[in-house]
GUNUTI-134358 format. One record per residue (C-alpha): residue in three letters; x, y, z. Coordinates in steps of 0.001 Angstrom, whole numbers, plus 500000, padded with zeros to 6 digits. Layout:
BEGIN
alaXYZ
...
***
This chain:
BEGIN
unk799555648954481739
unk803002649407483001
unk806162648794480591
unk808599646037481387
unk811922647941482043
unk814787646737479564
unk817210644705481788
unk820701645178480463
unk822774642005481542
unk826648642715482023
unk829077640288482122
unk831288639982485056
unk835083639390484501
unk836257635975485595
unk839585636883485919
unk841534638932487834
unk842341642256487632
unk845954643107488702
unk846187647302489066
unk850048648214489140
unk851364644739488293
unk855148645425487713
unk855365647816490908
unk853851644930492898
unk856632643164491442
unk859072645075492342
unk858353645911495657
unk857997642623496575
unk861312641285494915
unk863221643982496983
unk861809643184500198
unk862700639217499466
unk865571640286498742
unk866828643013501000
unk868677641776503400
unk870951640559501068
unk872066643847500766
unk874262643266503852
unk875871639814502844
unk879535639152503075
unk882141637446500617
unk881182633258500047
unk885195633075498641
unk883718631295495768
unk885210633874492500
unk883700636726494125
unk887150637695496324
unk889076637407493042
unk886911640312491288
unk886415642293494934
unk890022642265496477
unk892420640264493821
unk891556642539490989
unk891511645765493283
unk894207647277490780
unk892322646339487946
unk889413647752488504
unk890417651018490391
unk891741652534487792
unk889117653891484827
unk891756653893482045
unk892009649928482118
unk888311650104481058
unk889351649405477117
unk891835646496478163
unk888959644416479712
unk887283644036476295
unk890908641835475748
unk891283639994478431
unk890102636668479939
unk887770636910483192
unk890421635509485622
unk893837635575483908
unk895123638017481055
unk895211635374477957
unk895445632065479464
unk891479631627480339
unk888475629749479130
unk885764632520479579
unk885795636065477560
unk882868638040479469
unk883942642125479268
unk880578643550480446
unk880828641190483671
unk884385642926484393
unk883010646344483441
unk880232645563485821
unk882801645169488689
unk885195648354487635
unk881841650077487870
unk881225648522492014
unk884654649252492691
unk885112652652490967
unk881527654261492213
unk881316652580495959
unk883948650207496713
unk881398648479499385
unk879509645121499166
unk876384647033499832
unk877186648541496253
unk877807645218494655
unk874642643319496194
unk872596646496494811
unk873661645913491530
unk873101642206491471
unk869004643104492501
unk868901645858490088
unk869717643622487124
unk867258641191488645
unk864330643936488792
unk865278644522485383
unk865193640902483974
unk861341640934486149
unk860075644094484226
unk861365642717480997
unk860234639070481620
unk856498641172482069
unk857121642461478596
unk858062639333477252
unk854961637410477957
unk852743640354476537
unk854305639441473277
unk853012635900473374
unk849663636758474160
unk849872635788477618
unk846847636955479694
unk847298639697481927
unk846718637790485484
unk848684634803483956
unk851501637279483276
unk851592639024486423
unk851716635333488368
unk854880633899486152
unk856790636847486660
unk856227637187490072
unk857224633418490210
unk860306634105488289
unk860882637448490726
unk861190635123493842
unk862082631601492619
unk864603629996494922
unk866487628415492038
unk867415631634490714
unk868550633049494095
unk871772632735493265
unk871893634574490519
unk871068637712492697
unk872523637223496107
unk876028635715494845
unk877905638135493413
unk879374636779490305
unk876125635098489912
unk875093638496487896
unk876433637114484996
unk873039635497483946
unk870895637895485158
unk873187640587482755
unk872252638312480372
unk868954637937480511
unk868319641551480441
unk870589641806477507
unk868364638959475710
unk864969639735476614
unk866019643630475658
unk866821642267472651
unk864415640234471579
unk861706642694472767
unk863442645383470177
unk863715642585467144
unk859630642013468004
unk859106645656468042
unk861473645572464812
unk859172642880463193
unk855937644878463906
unk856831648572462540
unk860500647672460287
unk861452650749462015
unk865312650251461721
unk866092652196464794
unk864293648781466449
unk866593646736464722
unk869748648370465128
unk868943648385469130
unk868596644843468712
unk871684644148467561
unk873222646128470739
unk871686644079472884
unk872663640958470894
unk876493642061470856
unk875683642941474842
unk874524639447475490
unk877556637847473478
unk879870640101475563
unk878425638954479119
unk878180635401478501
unk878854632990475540
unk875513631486475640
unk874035634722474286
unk874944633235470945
unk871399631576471161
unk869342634549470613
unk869450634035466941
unk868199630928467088
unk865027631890469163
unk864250635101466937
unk864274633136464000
unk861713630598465732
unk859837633279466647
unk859749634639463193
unk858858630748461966
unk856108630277464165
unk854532633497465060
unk855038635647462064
unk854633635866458189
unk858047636925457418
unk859399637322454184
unk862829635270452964
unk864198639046452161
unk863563639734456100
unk864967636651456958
unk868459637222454868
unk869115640279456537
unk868697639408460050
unk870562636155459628
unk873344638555457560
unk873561640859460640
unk873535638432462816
unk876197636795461404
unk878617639878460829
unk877657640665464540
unk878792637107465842
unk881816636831463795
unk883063640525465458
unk882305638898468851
unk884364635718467921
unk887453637822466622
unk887511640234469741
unk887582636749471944
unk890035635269469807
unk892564637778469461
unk891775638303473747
unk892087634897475414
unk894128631631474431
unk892565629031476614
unk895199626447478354
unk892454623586478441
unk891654622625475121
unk889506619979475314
unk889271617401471806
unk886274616727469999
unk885686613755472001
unk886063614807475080
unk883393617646474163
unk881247614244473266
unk882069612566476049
unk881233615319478292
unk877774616530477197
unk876374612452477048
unk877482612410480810
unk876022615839481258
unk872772614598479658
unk870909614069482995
unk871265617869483845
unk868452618465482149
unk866197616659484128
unk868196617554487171
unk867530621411486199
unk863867620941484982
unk863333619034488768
unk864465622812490281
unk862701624958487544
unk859247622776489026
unk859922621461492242
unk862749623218494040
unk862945621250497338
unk866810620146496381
unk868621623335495622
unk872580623717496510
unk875057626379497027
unk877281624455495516
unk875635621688493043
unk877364618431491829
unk875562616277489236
unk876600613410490967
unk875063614541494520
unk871668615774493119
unk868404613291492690
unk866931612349489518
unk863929612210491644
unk862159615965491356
unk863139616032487883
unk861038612741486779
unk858569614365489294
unk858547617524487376
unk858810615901483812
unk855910614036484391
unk853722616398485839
unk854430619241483281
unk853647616268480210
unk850187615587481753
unk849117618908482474
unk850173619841478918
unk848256616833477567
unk845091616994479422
unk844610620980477673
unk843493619961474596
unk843329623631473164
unk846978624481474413
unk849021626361471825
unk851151623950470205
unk853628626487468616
unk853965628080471983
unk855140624853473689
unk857656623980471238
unk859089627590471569
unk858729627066474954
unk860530623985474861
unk862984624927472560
unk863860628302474636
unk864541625942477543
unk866191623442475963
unk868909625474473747
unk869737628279476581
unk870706625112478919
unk872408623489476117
unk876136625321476325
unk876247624577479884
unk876480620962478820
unk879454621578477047
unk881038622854479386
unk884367620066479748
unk884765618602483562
unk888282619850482994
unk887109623507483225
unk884046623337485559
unk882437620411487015
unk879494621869489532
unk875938621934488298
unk875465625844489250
unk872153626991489673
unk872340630509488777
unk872832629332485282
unk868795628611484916
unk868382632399485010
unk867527632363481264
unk866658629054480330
unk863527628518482467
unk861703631342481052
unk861227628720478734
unk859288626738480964
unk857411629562482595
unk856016630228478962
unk855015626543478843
unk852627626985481589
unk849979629119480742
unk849446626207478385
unk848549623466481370
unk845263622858482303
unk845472624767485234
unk845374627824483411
unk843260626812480078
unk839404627972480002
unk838602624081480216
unk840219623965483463
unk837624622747486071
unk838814625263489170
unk837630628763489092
unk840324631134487284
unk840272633646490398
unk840672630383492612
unk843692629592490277
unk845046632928490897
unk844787632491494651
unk846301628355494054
unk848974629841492146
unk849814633006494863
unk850235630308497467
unk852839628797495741
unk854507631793495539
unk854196632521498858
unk855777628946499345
unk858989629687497034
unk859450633069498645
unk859672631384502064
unk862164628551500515
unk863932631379498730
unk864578633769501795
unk865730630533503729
unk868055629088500517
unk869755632631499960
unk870641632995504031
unk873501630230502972
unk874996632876500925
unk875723635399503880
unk879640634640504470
unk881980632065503702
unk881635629716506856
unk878148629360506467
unk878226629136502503
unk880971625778502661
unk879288624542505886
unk876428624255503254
unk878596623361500302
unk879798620239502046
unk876383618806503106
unk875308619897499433
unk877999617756497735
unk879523615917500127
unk881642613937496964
unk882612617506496162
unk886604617101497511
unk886751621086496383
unk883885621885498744
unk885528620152501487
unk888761621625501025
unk886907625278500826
unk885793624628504226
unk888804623257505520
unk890591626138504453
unk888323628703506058
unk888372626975509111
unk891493627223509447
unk892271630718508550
unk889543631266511390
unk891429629213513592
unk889607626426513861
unk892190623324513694
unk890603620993514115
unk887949620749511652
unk890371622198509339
unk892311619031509622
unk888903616791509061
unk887557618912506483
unk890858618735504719
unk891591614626505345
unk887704614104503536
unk888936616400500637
unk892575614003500438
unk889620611153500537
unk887940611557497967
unk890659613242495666
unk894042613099496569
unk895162614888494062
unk893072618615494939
unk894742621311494444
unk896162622976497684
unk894645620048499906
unk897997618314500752
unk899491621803501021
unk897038622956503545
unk896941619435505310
unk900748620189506077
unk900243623434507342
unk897121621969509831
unk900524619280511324
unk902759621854511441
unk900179623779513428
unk899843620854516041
unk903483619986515763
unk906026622457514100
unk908373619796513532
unk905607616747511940
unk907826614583510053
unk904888614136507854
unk904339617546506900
unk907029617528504476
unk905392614849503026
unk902399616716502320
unk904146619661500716
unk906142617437498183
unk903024615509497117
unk901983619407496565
unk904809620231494631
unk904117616835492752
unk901055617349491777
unk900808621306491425
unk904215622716491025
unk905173626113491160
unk902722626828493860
unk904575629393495820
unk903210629419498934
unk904147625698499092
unk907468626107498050
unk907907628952500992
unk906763626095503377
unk909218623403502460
unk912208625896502785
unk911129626658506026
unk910925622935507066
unk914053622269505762
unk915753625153507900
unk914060623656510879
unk914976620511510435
unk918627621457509612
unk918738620739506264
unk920036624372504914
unk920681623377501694
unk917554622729500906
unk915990625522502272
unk918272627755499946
unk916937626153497104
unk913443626445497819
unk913978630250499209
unk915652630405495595
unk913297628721493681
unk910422631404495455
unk912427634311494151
unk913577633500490712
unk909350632468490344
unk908261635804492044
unk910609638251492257
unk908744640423494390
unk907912637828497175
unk910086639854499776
unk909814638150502945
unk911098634903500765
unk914435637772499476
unk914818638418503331
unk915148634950504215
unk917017634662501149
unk919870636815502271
unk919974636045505996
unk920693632176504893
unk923227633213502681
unk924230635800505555
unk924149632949507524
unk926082630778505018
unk929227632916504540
unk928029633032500907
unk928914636595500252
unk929196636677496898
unk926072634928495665
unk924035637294498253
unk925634640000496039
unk924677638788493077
unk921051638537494106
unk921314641815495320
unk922693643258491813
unk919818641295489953
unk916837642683492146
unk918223646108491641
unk918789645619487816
unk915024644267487664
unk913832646821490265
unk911857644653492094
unk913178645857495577
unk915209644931497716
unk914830643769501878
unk915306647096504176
unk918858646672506148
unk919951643500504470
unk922658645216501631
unk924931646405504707
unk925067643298506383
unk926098641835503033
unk928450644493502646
unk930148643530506173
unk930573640044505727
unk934340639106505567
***
């Protein structure tokens, strides 16, 4: 009689096996996105750090003065962000080109992606789950932005800087190796210096330590101690750097963040359902709609897992939740739009919240490799939203044709446009663009300014273009380009005295506005006035501010 043969039974994976995960990743985040590579300016910040700050950043010895300075003025700003300057000096030192700018925006991106990877190992994240949210995050259309818009590498800085840093406090908290910690703090003080919501960190490593670890109060002391020493050097160095003009009251702080409220259902709509994204978001102008959407359908699938991780949706939650919360803050005074780019760091949040769902729990009725292929179609989905979304980014035309149907109560967006257009030559819009901007605020800056210069385009002697320039100088004076205009209105119109004390009023503002010194001096020239053309003269040579070529011997020569 013939012996059974043993039958070994092996048990066959249900899930699936990703080989090379993060290269996948990366590959296919580059070939998203690619051809932004080749994009032009959107004139939204980014031609202030590319061509207005060309001095600035040229020169490598100014590197130590951007760690005191405000982003866009020297003292009088709201925002303190030195690593986003050095960024620039960096572009503009080492290439000069857009090509070199773009690159660095998707290299911080691919960064953030390989560090988001890491990030989910820590929480225990399967490996296939893992690889799927990070690819999500890697070609999410909300966070487009972030990467193809140059100054939008501010979050994407600083979510490298935070994950890095909360990656070396977890590796801290496993060995108490203090090299770990120490790195931590770098990237902590990193974060703080790129944007002010870094200061959150903190917050999230302690909740990590509350709910994940068994931490001693000793442990606890010292981080919160170097945490605190680390903060308060951040504080002083933005302090002593930047003395903000707006200064917004207690109240107005209140006021502010309870209007703001709806954002986060507004930004929890994009994180879920991003069939409403803007180049150019205004609360007012975006639907409540996907974000009820989204709020609802995250609560049920959360509720129907009844072996999700509660710790790991609070955390979830709370990461969300507090990395959104400065941008609430944020007074309308200062910065009204509802930027997208600024969900870089906060959705992780809700990325961690889904492997919790039904859809990816062992009681989940589908198939976990038929999950996988659910969930790659959705990708496949954003990427195709994504590359669309991110061609509105390519130049400036196309970016405020798009800002305008965005936010069309956005009287900024409309003057953007107008402006452009006309600067390309194209009147007539101009003119439209710029009446819809007078519409719906007739107080924007540079809107009545610009609305003159469209009449006197049409008509170089519009009565009602002088109009427009004094409402300017109403509303925004000292804007020089305005004052320029009305002296030359004046002279056409034959009112010379006027025009000298505009032309004037342009050079004792900016001494080195030369073609308003030339004008300057043939008026006075003109005039007879020979001895207050002198004593301009004497001043710009005693301030050294030069001086109009030819102009001193014709002064000289009069009588």
């Amino acid at each position: 009689m013939k012996k059974n043969k043993t039958v070994i039974e092996t048990k066959i994976n249900p899930y699936v096996e990703v080989s090379y995960p993060i290269s996948i990743i990366l590959i296919v985040s580059i070939l998203l996105y690619i051809k932004s590579l080749n994009f032009g300016l959107t004139h939204l910040d980014d031609t202030i750090f590319i061509n207005d700050f060309h001095e600035l950043f040229s020169k490598g010895k100014n590197l130590g003065h951007l760690f005191f300075r405000g982003v866009f003025f020297e003292k009088d700003d709201s925002y303190y962000r030195p690593l986003l300057m050095v960024s620039f000096m960096f572009n503009k030192i080492v290439t000069g080109k857009l090509f070199g700018y773009h690159l660095t925006n998707l290299f911080f991106h691919l960064t953030s992606c390989v560090l988001l990877y890491r990030f989910f190992n820590v929480f225990n994240v399967r490996s296939d789950i893992a690889f799927i949210l990070t690819l999500l995050f890697a070609v999410h259309p909300v966070l487009s932005q972030a990467v193809v818009w140059i100054p939008g590498r501010n979050d994407s800085m600083l979510t490298t800087f935070a994950l890095a840093a909360f990656l070396a406090f977890v590796q801290f908290n496993k060995t108490f190796t203090w090299s770990w910690f120490l790195l931590h703090l770098l990237f902590f003080f990193a974060a703080l210096l790129t944007k002010e919501s870094g200061i959150i960190l903190p917050v999230m490593c302690c909740g990590y330590l509350f709910l994940f670890t068994k931490t001693s109060v000793k442990a606890y002391s010292m981080c919160i101690a170097s945490w605190v020493i680390t903060a308060a050097m951040w504080f002083y160095m933005r302090s002593i750097s930047i003395d903000p003009i707006i200064k917004p009251t207690l109240s107005e702080y209140a006021t502010g963040f309870v209007n703001r409220l709806p954002l986060f259902i507004q930004y929890l709509g994009k994180s879920l359902l991003p069939f409403n994204l803007s180049v150019f978001p205004m609360q007012a102008d975006t639907s409540l709609v996907y974000g009820i959407l989204a709020f609802a359908l995250l609560a049920i699938l959360l509720f129907l897992n009844k072996s999700a991780d509660k710790k790991q949706i609070l955390y979830g939650i709370s990461w969300f939740v507090l990395f959104l919360l400065p941008a609430l803050f944020i007074p309308v005074q200062i910065n009204e739009q509802a930027f997208e780019h600024r969900l870089y760091l906060p959705i992780i949040g809700i990325l961690l919240l889904l492997p919790q769902t039904i859809i990816f729990s062992d009681q989940s009725a589908y198939h976990p490799k038929r999950v996988f292929a659910g969930t790659l179609a959705v990708i496949l989905l954003f990427t195709i939203i994504n590359f669309v979304h991110q061609q509105k980014f390519k130049n400036e035309i196309t970016f405020w044709e798009n800002a305008v149907v965005d936010s069309p109560s956005s009287s900024y967006a409309h003057k953007l446009l107008g402006v452009k257009y006309f600067t390309k030559g194209i009147f007539e819009k101009s003119g439209e663009e710029i009446q819809q901007a007078l519409r719906l605020d007739s107080t924007e800056r540079y809107a009545n300014f610009y609305y003159a210069k469209n009449l006197l385009h049409n008509n170089p002697k519009d009565p009602k273009a002088e109009y427009y320039l004094l409402k300017e100088e109403e509303e925004h004076p000292g804007f020089i380009d305005n004052v320029f205009e009305l002296a030359k209105v004046n002279f056409e119109k034959g009112d010379k005295t006027k025009a000298l004390f505009y032309l004037e009023e342009c050079v004792r503002t900016t001494p080195t506005f030369m073609l308003a010194k030339n004008n300057l001096l043939l008026l006075l020239i003109e005039l007879g006035e020979k001895e207050k053309a002198l004593a301009w003269i004497n001043q710009w040579k005693a301030d050294k501010t030069g001086l109009p070529k030819g102009l001193e011997a014709e002064v000289n020569k009069m009588p």
